[in-house]
MIKOLKE-234911 format. One line per 4 residues: their letters; for each residue z, x, y of N, C-alpha, C. Coordinates in Angstrom, 2 decimals. Atoms other than C-alpha are relative to their C-alpha. Example, Ala and Ser with C-alpha at 12.3 -4.5 7.8 and 13.67 -1.06 7.14 Angstrom:
residues 2
AS = 0.00 0.89 -1.19 7.80 12.30 -4.50 0.00 0.90 1.20 | -0.06 -0.82 -1.19 7.14 13.67 -1.06 0.73 -0.77 1.09 .
***
This chain:
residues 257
XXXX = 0.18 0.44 -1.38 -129.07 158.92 -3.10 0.65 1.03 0.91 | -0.27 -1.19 -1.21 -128.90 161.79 -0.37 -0.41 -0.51 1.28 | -0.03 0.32 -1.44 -128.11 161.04 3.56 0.00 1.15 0.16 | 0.15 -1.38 -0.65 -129.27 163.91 5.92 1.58 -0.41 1.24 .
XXXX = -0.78 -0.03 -1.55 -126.59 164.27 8.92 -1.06 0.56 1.46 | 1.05 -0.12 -1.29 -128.88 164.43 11.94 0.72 0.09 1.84 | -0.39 -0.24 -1.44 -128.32 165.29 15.54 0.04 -1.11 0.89 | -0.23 1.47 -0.82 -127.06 162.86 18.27 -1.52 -0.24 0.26 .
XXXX = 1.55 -0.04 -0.36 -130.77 162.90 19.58 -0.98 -0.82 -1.00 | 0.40 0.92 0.99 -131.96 161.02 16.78 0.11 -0.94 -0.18 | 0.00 1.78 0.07 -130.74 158.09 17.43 -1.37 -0.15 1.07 | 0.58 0.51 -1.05 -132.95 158.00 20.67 -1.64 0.26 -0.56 .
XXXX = 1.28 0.02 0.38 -136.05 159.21 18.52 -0.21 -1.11 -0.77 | 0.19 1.25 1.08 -135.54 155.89 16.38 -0.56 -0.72 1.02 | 0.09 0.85 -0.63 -135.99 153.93 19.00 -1.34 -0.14 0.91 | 1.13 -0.60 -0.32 -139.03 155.92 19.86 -1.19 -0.20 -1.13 .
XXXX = 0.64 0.15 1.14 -140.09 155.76 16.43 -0.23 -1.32 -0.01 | -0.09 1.37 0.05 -139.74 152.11 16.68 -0.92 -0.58 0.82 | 1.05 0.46 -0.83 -142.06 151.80 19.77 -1.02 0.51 -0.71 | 1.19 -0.84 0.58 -144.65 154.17 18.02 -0.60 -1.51 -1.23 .
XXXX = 0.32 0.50 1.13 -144.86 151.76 15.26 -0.21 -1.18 0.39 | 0.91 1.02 -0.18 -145.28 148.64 17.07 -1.51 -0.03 0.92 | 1.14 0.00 -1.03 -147.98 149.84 19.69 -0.88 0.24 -1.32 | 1.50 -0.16 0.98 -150.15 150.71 16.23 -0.57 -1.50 -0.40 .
XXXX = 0.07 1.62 0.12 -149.95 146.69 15.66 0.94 -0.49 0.28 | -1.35 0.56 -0.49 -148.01 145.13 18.05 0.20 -1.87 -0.41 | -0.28 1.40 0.64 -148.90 141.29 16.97 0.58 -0.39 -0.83 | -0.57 0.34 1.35 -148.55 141.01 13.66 1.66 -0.35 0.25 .
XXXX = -1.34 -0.48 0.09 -145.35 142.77 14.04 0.72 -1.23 0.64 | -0.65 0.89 -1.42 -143.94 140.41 17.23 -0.28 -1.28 -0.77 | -0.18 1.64 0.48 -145.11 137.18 14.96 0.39 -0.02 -1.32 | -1.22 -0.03 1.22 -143.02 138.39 12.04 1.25 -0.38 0.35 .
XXXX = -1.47 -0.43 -1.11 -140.14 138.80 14.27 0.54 -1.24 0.32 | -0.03 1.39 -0.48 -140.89 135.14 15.52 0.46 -0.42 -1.31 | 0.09 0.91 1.51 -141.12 133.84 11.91 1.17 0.12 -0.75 | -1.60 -0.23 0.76 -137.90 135.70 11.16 1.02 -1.00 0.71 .
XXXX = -0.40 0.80 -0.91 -136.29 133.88 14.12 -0.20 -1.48 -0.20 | 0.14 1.57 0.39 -137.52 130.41 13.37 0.21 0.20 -1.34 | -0.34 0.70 0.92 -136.78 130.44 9.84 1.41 0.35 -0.45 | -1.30 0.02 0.04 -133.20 131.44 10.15 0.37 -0.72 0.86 .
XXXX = -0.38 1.08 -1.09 -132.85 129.08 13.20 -0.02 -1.81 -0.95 | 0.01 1.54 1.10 -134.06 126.07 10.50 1.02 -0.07 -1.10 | -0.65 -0.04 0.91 -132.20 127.21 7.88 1.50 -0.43 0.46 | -1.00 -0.13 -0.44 -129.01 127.17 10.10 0.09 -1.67 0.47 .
XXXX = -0.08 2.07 -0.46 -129.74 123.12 11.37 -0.14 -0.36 -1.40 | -0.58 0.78 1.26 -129.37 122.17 7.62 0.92 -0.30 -0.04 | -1.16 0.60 -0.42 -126.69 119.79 7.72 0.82 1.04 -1.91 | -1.17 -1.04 1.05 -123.72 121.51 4.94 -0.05 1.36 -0.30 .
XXXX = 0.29 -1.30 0.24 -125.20 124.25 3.77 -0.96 0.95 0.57 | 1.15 -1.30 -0.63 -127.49 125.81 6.56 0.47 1.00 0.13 | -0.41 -1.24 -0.47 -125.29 128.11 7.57 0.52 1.52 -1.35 | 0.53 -1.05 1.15 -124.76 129.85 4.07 -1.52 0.09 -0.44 .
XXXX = 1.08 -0.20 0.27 -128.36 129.49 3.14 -0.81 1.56 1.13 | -0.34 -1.15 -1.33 -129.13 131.36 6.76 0.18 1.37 -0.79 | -0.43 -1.19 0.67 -126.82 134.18 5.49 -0.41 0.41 -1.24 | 0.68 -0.70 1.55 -128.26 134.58 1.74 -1.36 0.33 0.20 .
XXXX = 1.06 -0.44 -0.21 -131.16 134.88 3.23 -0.89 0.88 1.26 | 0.29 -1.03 -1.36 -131.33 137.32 6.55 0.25 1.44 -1.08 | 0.48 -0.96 0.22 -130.81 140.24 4.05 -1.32 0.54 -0.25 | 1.42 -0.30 0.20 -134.11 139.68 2.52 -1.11 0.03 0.86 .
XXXX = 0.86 -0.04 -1.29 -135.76 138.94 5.35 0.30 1.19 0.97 | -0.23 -1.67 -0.59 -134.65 142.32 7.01 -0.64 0.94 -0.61 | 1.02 -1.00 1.15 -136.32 143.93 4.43 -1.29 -0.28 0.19 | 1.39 -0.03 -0.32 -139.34 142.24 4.98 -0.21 0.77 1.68 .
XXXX = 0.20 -0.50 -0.99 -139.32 143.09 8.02 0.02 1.91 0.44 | -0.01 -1.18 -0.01 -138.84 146.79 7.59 -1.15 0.58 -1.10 | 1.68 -0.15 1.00 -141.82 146.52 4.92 -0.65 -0.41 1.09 | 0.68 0.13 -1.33 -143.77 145.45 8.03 -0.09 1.25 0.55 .
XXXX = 0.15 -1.34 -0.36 -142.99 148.40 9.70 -0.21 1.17 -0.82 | 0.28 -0.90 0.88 -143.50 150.61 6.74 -1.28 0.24 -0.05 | 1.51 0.51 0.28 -147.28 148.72 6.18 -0.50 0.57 1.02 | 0.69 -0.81 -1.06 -147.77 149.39 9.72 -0.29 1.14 0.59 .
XXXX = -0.12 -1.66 -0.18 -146.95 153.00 10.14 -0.79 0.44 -1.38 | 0.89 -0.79 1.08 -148.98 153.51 6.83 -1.45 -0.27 -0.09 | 1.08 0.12 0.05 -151.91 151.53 7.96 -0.46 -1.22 -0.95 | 0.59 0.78 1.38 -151.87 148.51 5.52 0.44 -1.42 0.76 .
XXXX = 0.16 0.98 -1.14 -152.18 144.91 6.76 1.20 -0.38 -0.37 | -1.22 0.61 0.22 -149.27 142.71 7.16 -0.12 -1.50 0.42 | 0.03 1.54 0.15 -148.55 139.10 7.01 0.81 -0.64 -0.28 | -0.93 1.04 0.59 -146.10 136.32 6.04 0.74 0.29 -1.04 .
XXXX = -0.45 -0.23 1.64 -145.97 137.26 2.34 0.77 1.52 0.50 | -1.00 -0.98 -0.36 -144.73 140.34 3.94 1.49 -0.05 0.24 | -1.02 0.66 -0.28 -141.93 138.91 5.36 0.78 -0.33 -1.01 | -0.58 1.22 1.42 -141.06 136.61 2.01 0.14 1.03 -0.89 .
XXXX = 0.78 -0.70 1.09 -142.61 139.19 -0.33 1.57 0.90 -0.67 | -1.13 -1.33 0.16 -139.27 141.49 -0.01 1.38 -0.99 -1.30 | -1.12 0.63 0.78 -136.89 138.61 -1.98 -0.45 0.04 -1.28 | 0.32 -0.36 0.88 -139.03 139.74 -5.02 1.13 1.08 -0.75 .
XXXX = -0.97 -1.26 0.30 -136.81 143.15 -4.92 1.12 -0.25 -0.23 | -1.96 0.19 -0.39 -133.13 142.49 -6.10 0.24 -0.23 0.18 | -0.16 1.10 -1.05 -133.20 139.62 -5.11 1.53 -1.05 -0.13 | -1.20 0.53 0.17 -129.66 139.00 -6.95 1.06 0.80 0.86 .
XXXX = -0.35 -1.27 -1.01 -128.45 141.80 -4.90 -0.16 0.03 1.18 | 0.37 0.33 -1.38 -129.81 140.92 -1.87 1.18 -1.58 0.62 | -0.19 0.87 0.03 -128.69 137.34 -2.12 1.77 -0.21 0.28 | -0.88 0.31 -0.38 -124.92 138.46 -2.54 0.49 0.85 1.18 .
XXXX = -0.25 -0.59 -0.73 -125.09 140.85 -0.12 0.09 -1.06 1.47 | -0.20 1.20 -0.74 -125.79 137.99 2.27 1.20 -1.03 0.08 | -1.37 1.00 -0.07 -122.89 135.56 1.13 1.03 0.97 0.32 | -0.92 -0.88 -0.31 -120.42 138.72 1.26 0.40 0.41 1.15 .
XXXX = 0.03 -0.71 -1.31 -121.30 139.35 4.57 0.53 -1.04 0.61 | -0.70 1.59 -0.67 -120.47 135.55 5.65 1.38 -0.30 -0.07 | -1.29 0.15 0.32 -117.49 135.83 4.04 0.96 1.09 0.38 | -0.79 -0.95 -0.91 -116.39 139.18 5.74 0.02 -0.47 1.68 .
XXXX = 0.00 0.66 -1.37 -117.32 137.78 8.83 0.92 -0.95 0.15 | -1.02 0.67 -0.25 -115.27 135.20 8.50 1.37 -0.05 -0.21 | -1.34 -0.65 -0.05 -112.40 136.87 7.45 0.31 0.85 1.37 | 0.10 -0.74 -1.64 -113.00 138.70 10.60 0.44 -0.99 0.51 .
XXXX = -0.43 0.97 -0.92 -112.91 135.86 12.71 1.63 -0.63 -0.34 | -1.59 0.72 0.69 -109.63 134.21 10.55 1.40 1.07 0.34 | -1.07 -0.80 -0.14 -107.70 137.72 11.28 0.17 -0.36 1.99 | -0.36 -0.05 -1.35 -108.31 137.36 15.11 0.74 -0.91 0.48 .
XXXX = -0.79 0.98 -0.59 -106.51 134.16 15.46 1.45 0.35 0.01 | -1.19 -0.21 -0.16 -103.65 136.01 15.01 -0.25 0.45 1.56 | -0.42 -0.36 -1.14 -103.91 137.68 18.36 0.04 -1.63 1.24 | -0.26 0.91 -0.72 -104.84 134.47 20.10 -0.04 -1.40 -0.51 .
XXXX = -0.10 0.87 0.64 -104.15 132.00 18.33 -1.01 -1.03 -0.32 | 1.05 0.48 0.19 -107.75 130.69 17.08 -0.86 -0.18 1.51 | 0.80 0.55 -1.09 -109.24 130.35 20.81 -1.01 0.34 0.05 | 1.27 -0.29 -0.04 -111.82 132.32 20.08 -1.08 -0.86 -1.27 .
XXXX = 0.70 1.36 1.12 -112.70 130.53 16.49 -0.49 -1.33 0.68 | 0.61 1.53 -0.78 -112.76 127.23 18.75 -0.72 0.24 0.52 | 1.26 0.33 -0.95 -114.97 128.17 21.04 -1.30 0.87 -0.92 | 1.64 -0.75 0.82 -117.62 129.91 18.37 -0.21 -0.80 -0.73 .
XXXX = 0.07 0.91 0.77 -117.28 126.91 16.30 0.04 -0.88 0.44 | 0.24 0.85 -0.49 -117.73 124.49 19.02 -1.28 -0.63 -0.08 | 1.58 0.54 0.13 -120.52 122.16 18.56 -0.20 -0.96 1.05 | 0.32 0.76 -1.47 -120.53 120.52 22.19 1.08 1.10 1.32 .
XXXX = -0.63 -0.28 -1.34 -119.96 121.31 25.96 1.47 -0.13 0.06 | -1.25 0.34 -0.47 -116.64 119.45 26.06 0.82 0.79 -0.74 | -0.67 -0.44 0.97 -115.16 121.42 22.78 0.16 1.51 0.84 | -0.01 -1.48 -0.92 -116.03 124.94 24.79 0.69 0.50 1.06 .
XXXX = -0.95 -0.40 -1.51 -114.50 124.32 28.15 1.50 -0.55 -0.37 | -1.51 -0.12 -0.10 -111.41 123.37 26.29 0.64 0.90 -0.15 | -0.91 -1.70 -0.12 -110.72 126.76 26.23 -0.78 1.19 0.09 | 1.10 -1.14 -0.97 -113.83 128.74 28.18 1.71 0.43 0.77 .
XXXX = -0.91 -0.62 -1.22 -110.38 129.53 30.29 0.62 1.10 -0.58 | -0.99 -0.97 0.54 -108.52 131.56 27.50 -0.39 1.74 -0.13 | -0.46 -1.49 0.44 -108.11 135.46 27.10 -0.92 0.67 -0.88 | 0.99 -0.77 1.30 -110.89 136.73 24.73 -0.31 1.61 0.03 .
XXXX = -0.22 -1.38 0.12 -110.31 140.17 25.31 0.57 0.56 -1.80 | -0.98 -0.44 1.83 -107.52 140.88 22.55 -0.87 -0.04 -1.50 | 0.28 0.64 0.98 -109.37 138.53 20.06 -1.44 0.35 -0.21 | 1.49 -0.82 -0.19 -112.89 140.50 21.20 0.06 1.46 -0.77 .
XXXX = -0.01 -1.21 0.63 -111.54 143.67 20.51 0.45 0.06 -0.95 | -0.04 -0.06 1.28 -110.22 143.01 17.37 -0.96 -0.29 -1.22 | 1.61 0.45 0.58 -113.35 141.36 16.21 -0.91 1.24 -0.20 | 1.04 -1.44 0.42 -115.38 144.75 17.07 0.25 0.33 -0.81 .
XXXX = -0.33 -1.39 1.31 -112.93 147.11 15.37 0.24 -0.70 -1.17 | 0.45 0.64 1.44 -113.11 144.94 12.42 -1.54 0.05 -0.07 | 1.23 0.55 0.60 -116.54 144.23 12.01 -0.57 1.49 -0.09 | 0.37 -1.12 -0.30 -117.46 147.92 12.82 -0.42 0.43 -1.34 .
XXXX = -0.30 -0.99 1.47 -116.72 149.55 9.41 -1.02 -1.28 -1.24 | 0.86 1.34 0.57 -118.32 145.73 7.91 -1.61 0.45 0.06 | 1.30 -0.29 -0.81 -121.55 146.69 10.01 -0.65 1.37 -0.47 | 0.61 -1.59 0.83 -121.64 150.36 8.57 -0.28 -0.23 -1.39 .
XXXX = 0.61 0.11 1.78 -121.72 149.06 4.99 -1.29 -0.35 -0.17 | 1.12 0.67 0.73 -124.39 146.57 5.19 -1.27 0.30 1.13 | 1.25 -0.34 -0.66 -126.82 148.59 7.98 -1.11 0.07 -0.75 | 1.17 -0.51 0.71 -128.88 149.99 5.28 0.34 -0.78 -1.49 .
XXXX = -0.03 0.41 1.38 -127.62 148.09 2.30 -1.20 -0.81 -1.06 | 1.02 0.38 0.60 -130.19 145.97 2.13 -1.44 0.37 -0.36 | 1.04 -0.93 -0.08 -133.07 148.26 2.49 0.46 0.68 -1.69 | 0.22 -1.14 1.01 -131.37 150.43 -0.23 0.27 -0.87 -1.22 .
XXXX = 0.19 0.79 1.27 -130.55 147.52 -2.70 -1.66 -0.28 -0.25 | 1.45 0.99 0.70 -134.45 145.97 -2.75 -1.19 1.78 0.47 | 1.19 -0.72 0.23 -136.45 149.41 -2.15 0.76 1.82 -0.75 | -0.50 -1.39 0.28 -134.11 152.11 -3.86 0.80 -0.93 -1.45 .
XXXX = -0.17 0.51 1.05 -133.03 149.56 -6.81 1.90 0.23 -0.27 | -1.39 -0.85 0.32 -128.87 150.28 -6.44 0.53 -1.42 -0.12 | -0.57 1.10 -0.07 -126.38 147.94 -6.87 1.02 -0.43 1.35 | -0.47 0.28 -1.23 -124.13 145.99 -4.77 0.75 0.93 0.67 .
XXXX = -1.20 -0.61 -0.36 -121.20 148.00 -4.56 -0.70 1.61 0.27 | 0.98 -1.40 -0.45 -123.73 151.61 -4.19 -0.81 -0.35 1.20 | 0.58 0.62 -1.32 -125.59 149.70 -1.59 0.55 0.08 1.10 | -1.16 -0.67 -1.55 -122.56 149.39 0.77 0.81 0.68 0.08 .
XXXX = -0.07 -1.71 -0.31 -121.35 152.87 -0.24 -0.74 0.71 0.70 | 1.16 -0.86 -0.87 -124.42 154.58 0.78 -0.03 -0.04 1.27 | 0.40 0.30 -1.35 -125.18 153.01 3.51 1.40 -0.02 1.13 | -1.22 -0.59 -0.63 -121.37 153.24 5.09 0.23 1.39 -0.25 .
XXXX = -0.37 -1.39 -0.34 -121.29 156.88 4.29 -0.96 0.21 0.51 | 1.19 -0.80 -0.79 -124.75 157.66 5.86 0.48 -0.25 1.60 | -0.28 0.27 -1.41 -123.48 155.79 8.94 1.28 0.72 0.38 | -1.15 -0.55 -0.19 -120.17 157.33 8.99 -0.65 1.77 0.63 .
XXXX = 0.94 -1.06 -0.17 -122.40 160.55 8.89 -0.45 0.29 1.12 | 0.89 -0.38 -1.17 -124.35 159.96 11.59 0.38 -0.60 1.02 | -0.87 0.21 -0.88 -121.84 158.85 13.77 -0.86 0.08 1.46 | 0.35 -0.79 -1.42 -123.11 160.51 16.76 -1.56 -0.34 -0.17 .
XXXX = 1.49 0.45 -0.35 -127.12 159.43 16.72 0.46 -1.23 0.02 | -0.09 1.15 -0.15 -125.97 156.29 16.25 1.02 -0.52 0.98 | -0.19 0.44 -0.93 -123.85 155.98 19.06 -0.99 0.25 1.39 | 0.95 -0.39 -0.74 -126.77 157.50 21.17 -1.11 -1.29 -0.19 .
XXXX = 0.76 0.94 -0.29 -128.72 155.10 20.18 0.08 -1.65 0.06 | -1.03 1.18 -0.45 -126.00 152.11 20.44 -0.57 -0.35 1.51 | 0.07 -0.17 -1.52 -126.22 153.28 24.25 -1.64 -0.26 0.41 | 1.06 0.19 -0.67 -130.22 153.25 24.51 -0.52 -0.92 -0.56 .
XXXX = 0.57 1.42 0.19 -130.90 149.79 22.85 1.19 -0.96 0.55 | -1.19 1.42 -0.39 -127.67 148.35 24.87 -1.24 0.56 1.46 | 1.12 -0.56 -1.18 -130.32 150.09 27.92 -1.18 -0.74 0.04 | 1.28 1.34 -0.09 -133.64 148.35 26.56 0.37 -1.39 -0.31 .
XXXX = -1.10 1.80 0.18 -131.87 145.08 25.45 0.73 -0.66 1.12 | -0.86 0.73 -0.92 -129.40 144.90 28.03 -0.22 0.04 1.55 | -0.11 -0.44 -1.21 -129.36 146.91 31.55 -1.72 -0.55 0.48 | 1.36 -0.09 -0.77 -133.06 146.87 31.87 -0.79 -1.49 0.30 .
XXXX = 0.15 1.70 -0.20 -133.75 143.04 31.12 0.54 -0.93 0.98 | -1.02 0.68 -0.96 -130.56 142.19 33.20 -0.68 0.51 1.37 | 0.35 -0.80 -0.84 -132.25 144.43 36.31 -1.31 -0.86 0.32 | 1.82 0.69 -0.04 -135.97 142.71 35.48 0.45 -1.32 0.47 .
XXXX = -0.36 1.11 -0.38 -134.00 139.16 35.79 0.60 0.07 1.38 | -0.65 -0.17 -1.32 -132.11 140.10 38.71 -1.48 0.26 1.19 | 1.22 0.47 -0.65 -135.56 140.49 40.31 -0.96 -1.05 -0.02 | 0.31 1.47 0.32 -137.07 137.49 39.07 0.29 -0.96 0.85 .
XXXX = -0.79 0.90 -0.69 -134.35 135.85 40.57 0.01 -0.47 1.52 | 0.01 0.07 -1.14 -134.60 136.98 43.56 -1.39 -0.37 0.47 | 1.44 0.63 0.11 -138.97 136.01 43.61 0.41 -1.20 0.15 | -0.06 1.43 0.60 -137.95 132.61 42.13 1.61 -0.50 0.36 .
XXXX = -1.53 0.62 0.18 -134.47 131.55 43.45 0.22 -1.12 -0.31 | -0.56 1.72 0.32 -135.05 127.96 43.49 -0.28 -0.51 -1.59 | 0.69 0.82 1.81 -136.26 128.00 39.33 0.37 0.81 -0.43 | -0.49 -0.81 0.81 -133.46 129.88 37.85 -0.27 0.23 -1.61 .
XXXX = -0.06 0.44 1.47 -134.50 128.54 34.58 -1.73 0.37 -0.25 | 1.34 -0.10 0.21 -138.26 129.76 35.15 -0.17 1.91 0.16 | 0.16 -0.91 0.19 -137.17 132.94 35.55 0.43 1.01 -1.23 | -0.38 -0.46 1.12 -135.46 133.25 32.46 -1.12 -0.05 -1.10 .
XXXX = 1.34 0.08 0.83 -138.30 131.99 30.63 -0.85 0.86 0.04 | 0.98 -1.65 -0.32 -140.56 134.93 32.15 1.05 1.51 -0.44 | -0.94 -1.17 0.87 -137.88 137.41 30.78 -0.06 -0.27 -1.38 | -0.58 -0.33 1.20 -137.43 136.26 27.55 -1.60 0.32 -0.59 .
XXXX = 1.25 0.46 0.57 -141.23 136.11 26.54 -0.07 1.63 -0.24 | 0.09 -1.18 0.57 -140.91 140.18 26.73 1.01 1.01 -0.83 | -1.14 -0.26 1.03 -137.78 140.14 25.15 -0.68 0.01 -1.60 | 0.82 0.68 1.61 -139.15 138.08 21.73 -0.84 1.16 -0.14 .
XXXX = 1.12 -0.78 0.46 -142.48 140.24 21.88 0.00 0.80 -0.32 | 0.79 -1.67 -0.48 -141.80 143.62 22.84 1.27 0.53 -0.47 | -1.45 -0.72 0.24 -137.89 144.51 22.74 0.63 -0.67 -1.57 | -0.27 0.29 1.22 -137.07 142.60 19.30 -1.28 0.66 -1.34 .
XXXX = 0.91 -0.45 1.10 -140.06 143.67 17.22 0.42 1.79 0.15 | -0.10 -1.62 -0.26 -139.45 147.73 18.74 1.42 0.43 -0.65 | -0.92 -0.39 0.61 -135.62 147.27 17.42 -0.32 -0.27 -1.44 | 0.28 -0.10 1.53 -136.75 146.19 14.01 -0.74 0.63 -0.55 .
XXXX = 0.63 -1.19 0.17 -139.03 148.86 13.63 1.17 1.22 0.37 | -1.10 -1.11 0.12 -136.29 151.09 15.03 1.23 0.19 -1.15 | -0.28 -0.08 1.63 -134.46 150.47 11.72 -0.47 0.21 -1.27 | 0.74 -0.65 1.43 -136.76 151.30 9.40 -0.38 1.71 0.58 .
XXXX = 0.04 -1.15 -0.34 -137.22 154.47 11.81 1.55 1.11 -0.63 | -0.81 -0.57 0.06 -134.07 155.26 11.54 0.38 0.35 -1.82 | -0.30 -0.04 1.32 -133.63 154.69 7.51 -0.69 1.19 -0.08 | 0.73 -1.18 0.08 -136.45 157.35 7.26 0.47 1.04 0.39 .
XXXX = -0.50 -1.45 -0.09 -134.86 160.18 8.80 0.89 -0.06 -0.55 | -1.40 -0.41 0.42 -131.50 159.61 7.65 -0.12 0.05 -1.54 | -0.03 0.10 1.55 -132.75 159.39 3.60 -0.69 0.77 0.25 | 0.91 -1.08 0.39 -135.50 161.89 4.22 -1.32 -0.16 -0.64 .
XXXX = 1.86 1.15 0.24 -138.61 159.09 4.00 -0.88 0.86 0.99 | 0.42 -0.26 -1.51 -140.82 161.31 6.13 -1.51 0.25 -0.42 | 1.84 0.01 0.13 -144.23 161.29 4.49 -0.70 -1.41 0.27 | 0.28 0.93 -0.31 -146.23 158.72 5.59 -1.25 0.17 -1.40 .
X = 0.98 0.12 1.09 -148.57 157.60 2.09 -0.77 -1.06 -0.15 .
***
């Protein structure tokens, strides 16, 4: 397994690469995206165990979803079984890559209560209004930024892990080697392109609503609805294609077959 090191500029062609690949079939793509979205949203309202189920199963489904964009940039149809099709691959590998990740995460969260003493755990683990505003007032700075720079180095293991466990056959522990040294690697495209999907995701949506708003003042809630509809479609299907863009240059996937 060989990572190229690539130029900052490369992050911003992923993201390019990522539009390229849904304008060739932008449906499909956008009602994968959906299907990924609703069936980790169901999985997660299972009373005990949604929320690990959820997690054992968003690696594989990332994969499908980057087989989507593979199909589509090669010209081959795509569909549902697309989606599903990927928990075929390594799928014991996939599966703990998912619980591992739940369980770093939440070691994440369990270290931050040291800075503020759980306020942030309470309010991410609130399951009503009244539980939230008992401490919407506290400090989440400290307990924010410790959360990033933890999860950071978490986030570099398992970018590509799952891609390289179910279509490169590695194991767990080579899975989130690789894929934390490629990212370590490419440091610099990938903060370039941190900055231009916090741009289509964030600034430019927030800018489109802020006009909305001002059209529609009295139906704040009608203008969010007309934002998100090109969120879902257009800006979530173009970042999940921008991950399989990006896997391709940085492994050196560049024939299209």
């Amino acid at each position: 397994m060989r990572a190229q090191t690539l130029a900052p500029a490369a992050g911003l062609r992923w993201l390019l690469g990522g539009f390229a690949i849904y304008r060739r079939n932008p449906v499909p793509l956008a009602l994968l995206v959906l299907a990924y979205w609703f069936t980790v949203i169901f999985l997660n309202v299972l009373p005990v165990l949604g929320a690990l189920a959820a997690s054992l199963a968003i690696p594989g489904l990332s994969v499908g979803l980057m087989q989507a964009a593979r199909n589509i940039e090669r010209g081959v149809p795509v569909g549902l079984p697309t989606l599903f099709g990927s928990f075929r691959d390594n799928p014991r590998t996939l599966f703990a890559l998912g619980a591992l990740y739940l369980c770093c995460t939440l070691g994440v969260l369990g270290l931050s209560t040291l800075a503020d003493g759980g306020d942030l755990l309470r309010y991410l683990l609130a399951n009503s209004r009244a539980e939230r505003a008992a401490v919407e007032d506290a400090d989440f700075l400290l307990p924010g930024l410790v959360v990033a720079g933890l999860m950071l180095p978490v986030l570099m293991a398992w970018w590509f892990a799952p891609v390289l466990a179910a279509w490169h056959r590695l194991t767990l522990g080579k899975s989130l080697f690789f894929s934390f040294v490629a990212c370590a690697m490419n440091w610099r495209p990938f903060l370039a392109y941190g900055l231009g999907l916090m741009l289509l995701s964030g600034v430019l949506p927030g800018l489109l609503l802020g006009v909305l708003l001002i059209l529609f003042p009295a139906t704040p809630d009608l203008a969010i609805s007309i934002l998100m509809a090109p969120i879902l479609l257009i800006v979530a299907p173009v970042t999940f294609a921008s991950f399989y863009a990006g896997y391709r240059e940085i492994f050196g996937i560049s024939e299209i077959v």
